[in-house]
C-alpha positions as a Markdown table, in Angstrom:
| # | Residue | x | y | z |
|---|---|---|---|---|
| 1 | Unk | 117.1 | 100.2 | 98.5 |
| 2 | Unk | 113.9 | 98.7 | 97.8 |
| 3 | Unk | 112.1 | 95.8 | 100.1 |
| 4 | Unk | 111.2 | 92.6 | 98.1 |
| 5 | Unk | 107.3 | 90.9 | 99.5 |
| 6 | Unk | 106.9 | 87.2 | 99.2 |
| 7 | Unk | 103.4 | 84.8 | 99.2 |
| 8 | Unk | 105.6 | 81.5 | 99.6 |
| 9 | Unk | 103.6 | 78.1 | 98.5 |
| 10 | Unk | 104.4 | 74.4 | 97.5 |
| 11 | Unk | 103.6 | 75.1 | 93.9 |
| 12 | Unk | 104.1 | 79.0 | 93.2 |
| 13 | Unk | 105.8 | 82.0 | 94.9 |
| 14 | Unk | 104.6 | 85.0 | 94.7 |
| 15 | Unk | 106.6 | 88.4 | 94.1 |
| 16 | Unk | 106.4 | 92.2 | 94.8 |
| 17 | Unk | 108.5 | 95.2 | 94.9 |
| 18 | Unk | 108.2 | 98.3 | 96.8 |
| 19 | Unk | 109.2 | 101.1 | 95.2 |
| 20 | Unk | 112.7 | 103.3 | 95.8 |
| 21 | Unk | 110.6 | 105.4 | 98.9 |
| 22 | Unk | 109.3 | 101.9 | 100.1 |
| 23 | Unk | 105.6 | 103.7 | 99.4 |
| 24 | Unk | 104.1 | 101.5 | 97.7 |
| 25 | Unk | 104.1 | 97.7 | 96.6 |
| 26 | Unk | 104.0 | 96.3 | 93.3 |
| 27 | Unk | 103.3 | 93.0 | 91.3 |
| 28 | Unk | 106.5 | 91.5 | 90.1 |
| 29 | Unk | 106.3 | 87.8 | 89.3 |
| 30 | Unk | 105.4 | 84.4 | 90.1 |
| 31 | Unk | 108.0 | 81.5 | 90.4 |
| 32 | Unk | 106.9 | 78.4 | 89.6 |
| 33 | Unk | 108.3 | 75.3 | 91.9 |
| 34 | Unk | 108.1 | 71.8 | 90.6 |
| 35 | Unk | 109.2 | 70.1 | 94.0 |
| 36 | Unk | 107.5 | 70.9 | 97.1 |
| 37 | Unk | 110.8 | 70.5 | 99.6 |
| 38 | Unk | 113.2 | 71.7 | 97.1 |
| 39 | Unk | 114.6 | 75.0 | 97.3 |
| 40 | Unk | 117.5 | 75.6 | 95.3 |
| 41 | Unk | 116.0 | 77.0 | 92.3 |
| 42 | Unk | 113.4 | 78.9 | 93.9 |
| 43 | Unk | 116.0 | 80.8 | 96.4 |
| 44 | Unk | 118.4 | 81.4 | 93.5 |
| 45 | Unk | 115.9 | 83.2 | 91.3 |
| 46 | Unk | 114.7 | 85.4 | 94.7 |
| 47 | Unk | 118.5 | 86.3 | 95.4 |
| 48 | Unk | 119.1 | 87.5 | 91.8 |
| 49 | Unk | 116.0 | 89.5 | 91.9 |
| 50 | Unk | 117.5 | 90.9 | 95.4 |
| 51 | Unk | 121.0 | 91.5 | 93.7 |
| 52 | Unk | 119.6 | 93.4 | 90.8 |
| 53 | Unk | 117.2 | 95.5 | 92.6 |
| 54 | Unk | 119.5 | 96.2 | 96.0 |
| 55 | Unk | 117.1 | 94.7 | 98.0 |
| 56 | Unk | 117.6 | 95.0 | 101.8 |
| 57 | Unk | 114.6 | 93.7 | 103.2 |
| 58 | Unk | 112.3 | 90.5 | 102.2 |
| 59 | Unk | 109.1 | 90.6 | 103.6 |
| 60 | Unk | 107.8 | 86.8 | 104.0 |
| 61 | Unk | 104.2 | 85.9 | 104.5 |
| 62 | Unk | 103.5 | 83.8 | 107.5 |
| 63 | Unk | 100.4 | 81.8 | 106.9 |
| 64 | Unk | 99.2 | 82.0 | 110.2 |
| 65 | Unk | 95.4 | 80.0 | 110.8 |
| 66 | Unk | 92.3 | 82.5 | 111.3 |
| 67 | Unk | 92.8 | 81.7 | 115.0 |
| 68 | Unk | 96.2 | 83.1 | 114.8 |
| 69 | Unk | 97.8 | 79.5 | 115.6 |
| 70 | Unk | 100.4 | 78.2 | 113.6 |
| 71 | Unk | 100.3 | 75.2 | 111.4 |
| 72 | Unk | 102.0 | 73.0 | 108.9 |
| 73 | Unk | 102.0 | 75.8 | 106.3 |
| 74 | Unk | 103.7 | 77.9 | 109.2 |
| 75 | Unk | 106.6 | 75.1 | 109.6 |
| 76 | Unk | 107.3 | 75.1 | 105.9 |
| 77 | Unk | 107.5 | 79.2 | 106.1 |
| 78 | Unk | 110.1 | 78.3 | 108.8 |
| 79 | Unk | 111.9 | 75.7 | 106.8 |
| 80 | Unk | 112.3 | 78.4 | 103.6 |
| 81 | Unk | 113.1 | 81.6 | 106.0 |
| 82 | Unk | 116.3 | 79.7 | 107.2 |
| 83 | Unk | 117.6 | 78.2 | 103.9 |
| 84 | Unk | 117.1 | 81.5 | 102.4 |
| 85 | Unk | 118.4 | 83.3 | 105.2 |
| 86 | Unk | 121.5 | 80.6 | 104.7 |
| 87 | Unk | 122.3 | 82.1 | 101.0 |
| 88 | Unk | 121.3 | 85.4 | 101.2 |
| 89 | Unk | 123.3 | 86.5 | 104.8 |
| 90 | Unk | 123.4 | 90.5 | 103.5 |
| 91 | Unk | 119.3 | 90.5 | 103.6 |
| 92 | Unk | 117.0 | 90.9 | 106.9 |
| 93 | Unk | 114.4 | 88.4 | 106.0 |
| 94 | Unk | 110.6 | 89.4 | 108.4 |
| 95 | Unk | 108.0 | 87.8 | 108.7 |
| 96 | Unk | 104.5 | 89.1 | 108.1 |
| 97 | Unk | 101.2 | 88.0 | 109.0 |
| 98 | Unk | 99.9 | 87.3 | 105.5 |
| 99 | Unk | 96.1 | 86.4 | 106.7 |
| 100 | Unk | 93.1 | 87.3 | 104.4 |
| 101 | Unk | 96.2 | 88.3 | 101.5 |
| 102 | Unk | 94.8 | 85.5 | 99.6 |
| 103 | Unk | 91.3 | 86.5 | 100.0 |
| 104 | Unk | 92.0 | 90.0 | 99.4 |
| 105 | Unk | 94.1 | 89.4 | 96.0 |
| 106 | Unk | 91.0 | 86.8 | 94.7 |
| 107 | Unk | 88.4 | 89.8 | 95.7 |
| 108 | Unk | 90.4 | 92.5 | 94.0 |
| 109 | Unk | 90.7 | 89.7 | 91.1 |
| 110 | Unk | 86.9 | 89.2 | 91.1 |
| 111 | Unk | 86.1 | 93.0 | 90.4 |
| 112 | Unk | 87.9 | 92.9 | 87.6 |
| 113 | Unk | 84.7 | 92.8 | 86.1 |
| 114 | Unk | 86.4 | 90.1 | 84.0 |
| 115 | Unk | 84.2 | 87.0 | 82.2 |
| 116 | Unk | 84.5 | 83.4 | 84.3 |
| 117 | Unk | 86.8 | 82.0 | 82.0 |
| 118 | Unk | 88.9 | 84.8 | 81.6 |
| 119 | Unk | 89.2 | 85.5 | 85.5 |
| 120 | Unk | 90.4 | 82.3 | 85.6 |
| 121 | Unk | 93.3 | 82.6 | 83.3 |
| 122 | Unk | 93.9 | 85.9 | 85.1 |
| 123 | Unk | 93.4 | 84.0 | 88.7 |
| 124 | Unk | 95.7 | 81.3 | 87.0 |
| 125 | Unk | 98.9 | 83.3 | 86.5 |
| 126 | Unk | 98.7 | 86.4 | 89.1 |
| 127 | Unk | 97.0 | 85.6 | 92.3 |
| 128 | Unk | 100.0 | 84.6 | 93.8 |
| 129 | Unk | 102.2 | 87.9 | 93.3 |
| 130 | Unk | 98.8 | 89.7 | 94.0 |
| 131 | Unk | 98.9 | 88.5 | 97.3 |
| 132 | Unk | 102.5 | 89.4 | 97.6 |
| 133 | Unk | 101.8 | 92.5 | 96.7 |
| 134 | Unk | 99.1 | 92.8 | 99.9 |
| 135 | Unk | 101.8 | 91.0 | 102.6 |
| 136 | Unk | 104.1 | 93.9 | 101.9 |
| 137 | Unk | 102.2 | 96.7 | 101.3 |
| 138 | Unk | 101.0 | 95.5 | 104.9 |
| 139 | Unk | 104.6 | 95.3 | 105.8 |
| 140 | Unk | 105.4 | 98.8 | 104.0 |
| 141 | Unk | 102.0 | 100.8 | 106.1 |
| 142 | Unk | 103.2 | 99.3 | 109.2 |
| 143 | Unk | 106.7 | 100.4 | 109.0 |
| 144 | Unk | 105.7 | 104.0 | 107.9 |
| 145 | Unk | 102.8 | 104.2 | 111.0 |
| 146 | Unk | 105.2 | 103.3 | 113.4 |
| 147 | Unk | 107.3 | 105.7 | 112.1 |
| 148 | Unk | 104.8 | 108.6 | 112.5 |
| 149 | Unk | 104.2 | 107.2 | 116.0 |
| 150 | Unk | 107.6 | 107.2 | 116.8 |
| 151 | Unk | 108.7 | 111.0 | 115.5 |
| 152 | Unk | 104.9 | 112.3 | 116.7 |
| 153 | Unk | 106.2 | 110.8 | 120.6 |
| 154 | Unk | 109.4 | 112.8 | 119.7 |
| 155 | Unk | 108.0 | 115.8 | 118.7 |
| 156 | Unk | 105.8 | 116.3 | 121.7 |
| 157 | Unk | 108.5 | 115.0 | 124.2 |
| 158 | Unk | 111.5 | 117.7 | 122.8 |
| 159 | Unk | 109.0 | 120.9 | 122.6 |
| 160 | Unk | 106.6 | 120.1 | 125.0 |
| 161 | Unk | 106.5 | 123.2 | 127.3 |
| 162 | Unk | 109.4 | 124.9 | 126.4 |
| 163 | Unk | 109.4 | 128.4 | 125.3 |
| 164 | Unk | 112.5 | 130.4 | 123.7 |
| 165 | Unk | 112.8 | 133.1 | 126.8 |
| 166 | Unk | 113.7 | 130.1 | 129.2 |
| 167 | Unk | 116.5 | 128.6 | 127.0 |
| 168 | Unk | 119.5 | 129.4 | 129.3 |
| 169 | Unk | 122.7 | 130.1 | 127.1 |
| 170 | Unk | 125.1 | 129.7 | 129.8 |
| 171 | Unk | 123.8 | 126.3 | 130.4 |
| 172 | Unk | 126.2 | 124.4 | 127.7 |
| 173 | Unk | 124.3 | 121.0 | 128.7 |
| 174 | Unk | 121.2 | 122.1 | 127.9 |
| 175 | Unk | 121.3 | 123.7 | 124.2 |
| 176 | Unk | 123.4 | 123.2 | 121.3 |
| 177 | Unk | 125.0 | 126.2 | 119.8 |
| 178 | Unk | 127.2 | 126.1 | 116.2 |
| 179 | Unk | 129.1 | 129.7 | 115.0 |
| 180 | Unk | 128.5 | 130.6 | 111.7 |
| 181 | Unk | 130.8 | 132.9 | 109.1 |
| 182 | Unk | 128.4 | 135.6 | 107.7 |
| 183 | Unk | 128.8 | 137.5 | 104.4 |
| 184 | Unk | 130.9 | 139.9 | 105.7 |
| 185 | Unk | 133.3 | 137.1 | 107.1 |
| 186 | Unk | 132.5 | 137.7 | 111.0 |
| 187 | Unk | 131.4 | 135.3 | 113.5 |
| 188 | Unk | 128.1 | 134.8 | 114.8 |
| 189 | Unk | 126.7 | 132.5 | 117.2 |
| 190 | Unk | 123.8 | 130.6 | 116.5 |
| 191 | Unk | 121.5 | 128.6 | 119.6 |
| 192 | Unk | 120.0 | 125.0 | 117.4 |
| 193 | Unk | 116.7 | 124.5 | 118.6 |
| 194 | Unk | 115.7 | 121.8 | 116.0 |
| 195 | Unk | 117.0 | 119.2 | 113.7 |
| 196 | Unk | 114.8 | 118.0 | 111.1 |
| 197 | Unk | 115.4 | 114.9 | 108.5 |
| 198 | Unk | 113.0 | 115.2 | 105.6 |
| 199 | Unk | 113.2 | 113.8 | 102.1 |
| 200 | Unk | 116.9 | 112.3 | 102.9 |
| 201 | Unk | 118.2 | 115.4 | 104.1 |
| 202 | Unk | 119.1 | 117.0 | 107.5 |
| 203 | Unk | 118.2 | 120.7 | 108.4 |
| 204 | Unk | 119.6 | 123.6 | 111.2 |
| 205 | Unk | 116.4 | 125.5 | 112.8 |
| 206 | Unk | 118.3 | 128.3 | 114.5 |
| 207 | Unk | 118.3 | 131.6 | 116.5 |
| 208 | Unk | 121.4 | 134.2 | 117.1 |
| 209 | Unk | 122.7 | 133.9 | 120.5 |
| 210 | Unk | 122.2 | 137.4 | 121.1 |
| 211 | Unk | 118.4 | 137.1 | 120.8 |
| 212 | Unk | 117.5 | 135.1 | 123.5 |
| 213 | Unk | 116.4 | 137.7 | 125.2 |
| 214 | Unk | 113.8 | 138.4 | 122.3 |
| 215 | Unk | 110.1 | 137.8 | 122.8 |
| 216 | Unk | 109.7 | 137.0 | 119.2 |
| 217 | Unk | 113.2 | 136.0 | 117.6 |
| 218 | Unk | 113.8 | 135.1 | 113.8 |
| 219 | Unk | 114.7 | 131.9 | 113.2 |
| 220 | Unk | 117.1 | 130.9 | 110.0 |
| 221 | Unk | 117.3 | 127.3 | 108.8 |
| 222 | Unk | 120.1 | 125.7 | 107.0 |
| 223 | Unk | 121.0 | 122.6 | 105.0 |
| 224 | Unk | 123.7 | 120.0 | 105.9 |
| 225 | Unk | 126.2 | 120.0 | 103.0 |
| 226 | Unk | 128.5 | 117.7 | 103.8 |
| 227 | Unk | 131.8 | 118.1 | 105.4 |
| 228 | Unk | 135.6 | 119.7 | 104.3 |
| 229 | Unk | 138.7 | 119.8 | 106.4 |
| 230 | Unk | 136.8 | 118.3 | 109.5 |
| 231 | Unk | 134.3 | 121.3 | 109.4 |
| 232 | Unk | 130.3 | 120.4 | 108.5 |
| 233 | Unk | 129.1 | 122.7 | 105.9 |
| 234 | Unk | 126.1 | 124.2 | 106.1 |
| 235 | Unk | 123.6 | 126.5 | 103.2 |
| 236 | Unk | 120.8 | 128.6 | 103.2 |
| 237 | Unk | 117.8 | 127.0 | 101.3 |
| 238 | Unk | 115.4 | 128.3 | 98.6 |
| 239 | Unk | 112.1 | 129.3 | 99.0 |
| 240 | Unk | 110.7 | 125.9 | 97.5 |
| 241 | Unk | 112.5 | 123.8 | 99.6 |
| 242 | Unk | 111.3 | 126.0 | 102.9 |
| 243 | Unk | 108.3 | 125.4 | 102.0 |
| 244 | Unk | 108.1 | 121.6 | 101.7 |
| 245 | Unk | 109.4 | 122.1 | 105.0 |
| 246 | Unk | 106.7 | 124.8 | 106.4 |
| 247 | Unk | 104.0 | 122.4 | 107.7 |
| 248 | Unk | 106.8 | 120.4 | 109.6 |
| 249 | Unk | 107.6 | 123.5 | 111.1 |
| 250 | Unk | 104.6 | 124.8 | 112.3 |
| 251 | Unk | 104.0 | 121.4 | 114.0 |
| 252 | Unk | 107.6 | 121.0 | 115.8 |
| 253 | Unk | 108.1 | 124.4 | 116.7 |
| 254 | Unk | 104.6 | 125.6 | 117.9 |
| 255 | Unk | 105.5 | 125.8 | 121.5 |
| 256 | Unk | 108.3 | 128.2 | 120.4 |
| 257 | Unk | 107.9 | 132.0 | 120.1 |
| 258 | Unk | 109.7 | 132.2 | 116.5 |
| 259 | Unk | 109.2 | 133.9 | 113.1 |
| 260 | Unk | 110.9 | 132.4 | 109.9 |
């Protein structure tokens, strides 16, 4: 799904488009408005945009004053959230503080390095997408920092002194444990002592049962597959893919006494 950003105004809306990671913002178009209070046109042209591009998130500038008080141009944000919001029920519509997106958008214009009269022109016809493009790349940084925030606050609070020779196994309440069918078709019981989503995909960090007792146990990780017959399936990754994930699991697991 991508995120749509929008730098609403009587005369022009601008328009950007994250891309399919929700990374990064880019310039899409301007839609021009010949009537200041009506909407119609203007909200139909955003909703096909959303349609074609399964877009679950609009990003909405809010034209805040310097003073951070709200104004006339704030009221008229307000008035266009809600009739949009009206038609297009299936998409969260946020607002975000869009101050300085103008400014920013006519100084990127301005080192261009771009004659008056051509600057103009260029002014002319994409300032206003410009400045989209800055209200949701805001929108898009903010998301992903929080993020970080949120999963560095994990991190810390699940590992945080904890080490792998005080991980009771006849605790059931305290640790996870899944059994695994090995090559030669027998049992064995693995203790989870991570789960880690990365690039869309869930992984397994774990440790046979039998060596909890071991100062310096081998950890396997495997892959969520899917599920068959009520039973998640789980497989061994490559060598690449462990090592996209290496980094991560130096960080998460650093607390633990574990070799990969």
């Amino acid at each position: 799904m991508r995120i749509l950003g929008l730098d609403y105004g009587d005369k022009r809306i601008g328009v950007a488009i994250s891309d399919a990671f929700g990374w990064s913002a880019h310039a899409l178009e301007t839609i021009s408005r010949t009537n200041p209070i009506d909407h119609k046109s203007s909200i139909a042209r955003i909703a096909q945009i959303a349609a074609s591009n399964d877009v679950s998130i609009i990003a909405l500038g809010y034209p805040k004053n310097m003073d951070n008080t709200e104004g006339i141009r704030c009221e008229k944000t307000l008035i266009f959230k809600r009739q949009m919001a009206h038609v297009m029920r299936d998409v969260q519509i946020i607002l975000v503080d869009e101050r300085l997106s103008s400014q920013s958008a006519s100084r990127m214009i301005n080192d261009l390095g771009l004659s008056q009269k051509k600057r103009e022109s260029y002014r002319k016809e994409h300032i206003d997408k410009t400045a989209a493009v800055f209200i949701l790349q805001n929108y898009l940084d903010t998301v992903a920092n929080t993020k970080r925030e949120e999963d560095k606050i994990m991190s810390n609070d699940d590992f945080k002194d904890v080490n792998i020779d005080e991980i009771d196994l006849d605790d059931e309440t305290e640790i996870n444990c899944v059994v695994m069918t090995d090559e030669d078709g027998n049992d064995v019981e693995y203790v989870i002592i991570d789960e880690i989503e990365h690039n869309g995909n869930r992984y397994l960090v774990m440790i046979e049962a039998d060596d909890d007792d071991d100062d310096e146990a081998e950890a396997v990780i495997y892959k969520h597959a899917g599920e068959e017959n009520d039973e998640v399936i789980y497989e061994e990754i490559d060598e690449k893919e462990f090592e996209s994930l290496l980094e991560i699991l130096k960080e998460r697991l650093s607390d633990f006494d574990v070799e990969f």
